[in-house]
C-alpha positions in Angstrom: -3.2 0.8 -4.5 -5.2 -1.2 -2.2 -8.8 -0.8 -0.7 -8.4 1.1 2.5 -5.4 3.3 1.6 -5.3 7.0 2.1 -4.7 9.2 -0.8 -3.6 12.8 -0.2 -3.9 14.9 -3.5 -2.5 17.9 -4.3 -4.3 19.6 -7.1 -2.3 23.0 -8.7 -4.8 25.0 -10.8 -3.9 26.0 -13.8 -4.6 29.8 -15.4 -2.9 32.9 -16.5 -0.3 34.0 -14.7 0.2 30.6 -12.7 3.8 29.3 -12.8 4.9 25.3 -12.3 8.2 24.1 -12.6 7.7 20.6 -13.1 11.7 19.8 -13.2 11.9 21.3 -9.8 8.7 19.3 -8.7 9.7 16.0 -9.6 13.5 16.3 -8.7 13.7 18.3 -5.7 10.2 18.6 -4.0 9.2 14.9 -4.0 12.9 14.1 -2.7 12.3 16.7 -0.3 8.6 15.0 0.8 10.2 11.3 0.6 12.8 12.1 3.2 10.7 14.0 5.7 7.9 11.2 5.7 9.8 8.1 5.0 8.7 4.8 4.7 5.0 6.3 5.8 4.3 6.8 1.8 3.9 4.2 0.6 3.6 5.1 -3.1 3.7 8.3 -5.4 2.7 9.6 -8.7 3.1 13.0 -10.3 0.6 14.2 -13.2 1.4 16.9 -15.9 -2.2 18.3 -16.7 -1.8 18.3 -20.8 -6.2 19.3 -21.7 -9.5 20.1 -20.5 -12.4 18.0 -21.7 -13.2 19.9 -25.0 -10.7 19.1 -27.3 -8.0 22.1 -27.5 -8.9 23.5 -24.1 -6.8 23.6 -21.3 -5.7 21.7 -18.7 -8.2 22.7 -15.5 -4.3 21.6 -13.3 -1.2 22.3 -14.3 -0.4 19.1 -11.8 -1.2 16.9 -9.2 0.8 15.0 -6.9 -0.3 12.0 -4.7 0.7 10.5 -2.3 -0.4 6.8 -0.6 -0.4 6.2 2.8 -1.4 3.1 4.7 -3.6 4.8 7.5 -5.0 8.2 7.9 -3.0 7.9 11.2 0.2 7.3 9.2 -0.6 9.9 6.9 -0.7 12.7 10.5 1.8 11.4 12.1 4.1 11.8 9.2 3.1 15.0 7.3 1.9 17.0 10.7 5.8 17.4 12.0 6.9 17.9 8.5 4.4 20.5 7.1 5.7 23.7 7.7 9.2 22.3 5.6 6.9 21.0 3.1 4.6 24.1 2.4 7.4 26.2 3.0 8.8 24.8 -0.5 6.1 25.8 -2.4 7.4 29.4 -3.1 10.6 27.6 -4.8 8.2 25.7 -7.9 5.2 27.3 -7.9 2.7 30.9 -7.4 0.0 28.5 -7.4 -2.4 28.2 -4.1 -3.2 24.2 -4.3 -6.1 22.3 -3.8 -5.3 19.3 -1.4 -8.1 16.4 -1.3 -7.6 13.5 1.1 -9.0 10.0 0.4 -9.8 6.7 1.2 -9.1 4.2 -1.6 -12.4 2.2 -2.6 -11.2 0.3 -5.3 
């Protein structure tokens, strides 16, 4: 990634009760995301959360996706037409309320 990038996060915390299914995730959502914004992302990475910080512990996500976008301005003009498709997938992979962080690349 390169200094000046924006990097939207989507953080899924993890817990009793919360479901994830990664399969569906990485196979349908993402494909889902890629075609509604196009060559505005311009990369991608998926994160299985595995352990907390204390050995044995668990993971404080069950996932996190992120995606790179050249501009904050790429970023809305992409995802703002698209949103209600792309929340409106949730229900279909996970229970889980995320946690979305959006950021500029300093390194």
């Amino acid at each position: 990634m390169k200094k000046g990038m924006i990097k939207v996060s989507v953080l899924y915390p993890n817990g009793e009760g919360k479901n994830f299914d990664m399969d569906y995730y990485c196979n349908q959502h993402l494909q889902l995301v890629g075609e509604l914004l196009g060559d505005s992302v311009k990369a991608a990475t998926v994160e299985k959360g595995l352990g907390g910080a204390i050995p044995g512990s668990p993971a404080t996500y069950a996932a996190m996706g992120n995606l790179y976008f050249a501009s904050m301005d790429s970023f809305q003009n992409s995802f703002g037409p698209n949103a209600e498709k792309i929340i409106g997938d949730l229900p279909n992979f996970t229970n889980i309320e995320p946690v979305v962080q959006i950021s500029e690349v300093m390194i």
